[in-house]
C-alpha positions as CSV (number, residue, x, y, z in Angstrom):
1,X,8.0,-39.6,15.5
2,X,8.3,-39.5,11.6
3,X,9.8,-36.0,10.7
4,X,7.0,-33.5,8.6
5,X,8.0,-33.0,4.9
6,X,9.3,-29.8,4.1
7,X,6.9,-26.9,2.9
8,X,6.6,-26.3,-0.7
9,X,7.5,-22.7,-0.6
10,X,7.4,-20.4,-3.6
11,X,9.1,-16.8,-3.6
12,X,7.9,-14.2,-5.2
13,X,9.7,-10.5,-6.0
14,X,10.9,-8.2,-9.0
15,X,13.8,-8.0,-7.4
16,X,16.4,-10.4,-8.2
17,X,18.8,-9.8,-5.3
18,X,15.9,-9.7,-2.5
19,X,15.0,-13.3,-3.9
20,X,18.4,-15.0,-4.2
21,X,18.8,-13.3,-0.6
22,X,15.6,-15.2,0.8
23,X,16.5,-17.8,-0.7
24,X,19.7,-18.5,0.6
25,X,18.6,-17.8,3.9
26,X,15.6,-20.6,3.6
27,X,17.8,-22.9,2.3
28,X,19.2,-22.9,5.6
29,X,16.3,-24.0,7.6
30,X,15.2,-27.7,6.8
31,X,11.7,-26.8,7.2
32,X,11.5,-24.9,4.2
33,X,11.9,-26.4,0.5
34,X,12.2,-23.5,-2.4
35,X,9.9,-25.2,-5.5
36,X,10.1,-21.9,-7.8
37,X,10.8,-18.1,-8.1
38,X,9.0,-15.7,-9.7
39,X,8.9,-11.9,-10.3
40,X,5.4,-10.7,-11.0
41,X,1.8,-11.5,-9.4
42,X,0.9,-12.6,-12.7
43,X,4.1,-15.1,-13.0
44,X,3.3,-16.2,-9.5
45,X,-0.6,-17.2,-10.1
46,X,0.7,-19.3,-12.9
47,X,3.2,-20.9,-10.8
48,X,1.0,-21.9,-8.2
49,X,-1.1,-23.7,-10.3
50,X,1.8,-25.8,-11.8
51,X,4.1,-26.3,-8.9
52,X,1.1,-26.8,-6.3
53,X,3.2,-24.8,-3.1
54,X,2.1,-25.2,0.9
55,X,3.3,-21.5,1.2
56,X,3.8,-18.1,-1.4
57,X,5.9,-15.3,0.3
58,X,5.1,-12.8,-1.8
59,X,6.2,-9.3,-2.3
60,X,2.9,-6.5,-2.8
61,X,4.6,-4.2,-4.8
62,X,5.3,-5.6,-8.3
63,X,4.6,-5.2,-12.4
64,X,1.9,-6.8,-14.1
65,X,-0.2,-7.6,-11.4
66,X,0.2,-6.9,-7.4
67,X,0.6,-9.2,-4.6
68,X,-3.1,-8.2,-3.3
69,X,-4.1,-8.8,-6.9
70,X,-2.3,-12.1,-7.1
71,X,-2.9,-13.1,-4.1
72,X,-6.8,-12.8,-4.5
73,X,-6.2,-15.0,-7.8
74,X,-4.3,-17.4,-6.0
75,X,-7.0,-18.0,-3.0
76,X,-10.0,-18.1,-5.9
77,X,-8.1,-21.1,-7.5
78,X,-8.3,-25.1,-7.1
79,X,-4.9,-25.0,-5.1
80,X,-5.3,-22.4,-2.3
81,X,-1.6,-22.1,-0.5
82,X,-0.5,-20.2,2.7
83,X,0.1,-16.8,1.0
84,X,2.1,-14.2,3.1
85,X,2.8,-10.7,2.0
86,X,6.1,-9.1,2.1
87,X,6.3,-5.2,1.6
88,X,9.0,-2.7,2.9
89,X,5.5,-0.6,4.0
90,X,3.3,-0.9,6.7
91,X,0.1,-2.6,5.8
92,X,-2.0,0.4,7.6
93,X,-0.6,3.0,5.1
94,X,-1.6,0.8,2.3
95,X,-5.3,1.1,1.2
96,X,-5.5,-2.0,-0.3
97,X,-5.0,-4.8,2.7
98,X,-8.6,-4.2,3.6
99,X,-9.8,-6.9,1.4
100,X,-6.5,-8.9,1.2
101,X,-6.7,-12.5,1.2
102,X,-3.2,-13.2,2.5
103,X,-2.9,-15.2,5.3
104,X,-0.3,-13.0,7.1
105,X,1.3,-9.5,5.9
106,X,5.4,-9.3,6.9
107,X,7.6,-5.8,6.9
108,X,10.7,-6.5,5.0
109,X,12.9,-4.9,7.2
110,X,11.8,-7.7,9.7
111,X,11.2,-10.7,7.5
112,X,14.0,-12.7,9.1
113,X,13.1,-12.1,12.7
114,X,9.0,-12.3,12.0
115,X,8.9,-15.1,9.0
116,X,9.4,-18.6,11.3
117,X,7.1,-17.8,14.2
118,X,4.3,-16.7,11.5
119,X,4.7,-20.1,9.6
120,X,4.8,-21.8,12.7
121,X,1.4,-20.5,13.3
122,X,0.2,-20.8,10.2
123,X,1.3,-24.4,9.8
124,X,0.7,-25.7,13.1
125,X,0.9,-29.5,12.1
126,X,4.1,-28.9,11.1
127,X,7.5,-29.9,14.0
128,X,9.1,-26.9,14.2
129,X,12.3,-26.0,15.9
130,X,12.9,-23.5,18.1
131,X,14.4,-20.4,16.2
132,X,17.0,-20.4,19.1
133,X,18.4,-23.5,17.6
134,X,18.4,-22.7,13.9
């Protein structure tokens, strides 16, 4: 069976060392192909629309323009990717996931436990492996 191409993924946070963190952990899972970085919502809309990504993890608390903000851009806009949210806060003590149009919402603190079984389900066409094996 012919191997699926790797997802486009764009990162998105203000913080620098959170994002080269991610990064090198993704870069370690074949599934997963970093196409850009950026550190605002606003950055990230205009990324989207230039480097077409399958997936946008994206941080909610960030300058210019939010990751609820962005992310509402994002899905109103000719390329519509996967979009999760990444926040060290739990969605239900933030007022603003009620109209979110992310596709998933992830805690920080368990990003790296939580992020490949919620891509899995969000990308089901996609061969996974087993996280036991990675």
């Amino acid at each position: 069976m012919k191997r699926m191409l790797p997802l486009r993924t764009l990162l998105v946070d203000d913080s620098p060392e959170f994002l080269g963190r991610l990064e090198k952990w993704l870069m370690n899972h074949p599934d997963f192909e970093i196409v850009g970085k950026a550190s605002s919502g606003l950055e990230a809309v205009k990324e989207v629309s230039v480097l077409r990504p399958d997936l946008v993890l994206m941080d909610v608390a960030m300058p210019l323009m939010n990751g609820y903000e962005a992310t509402a851009s994002i899905k109103e806009g000719a390329h519509r990717p996967m979009v999760i949210l990444i926040s060290f806060f739990d969605r239900r003590e933030t007022c603003e996931d009620r109209d979110s149009k992310a596709d998933a919402f992830l805690k920080k603190d368990s990003l790296y436990r939580d992020l490949l079984p919620t891509v899995a389900r969000l990308f089901p066409q996609q061969r996974r492996q087993k996280e036991s094996n990675l």
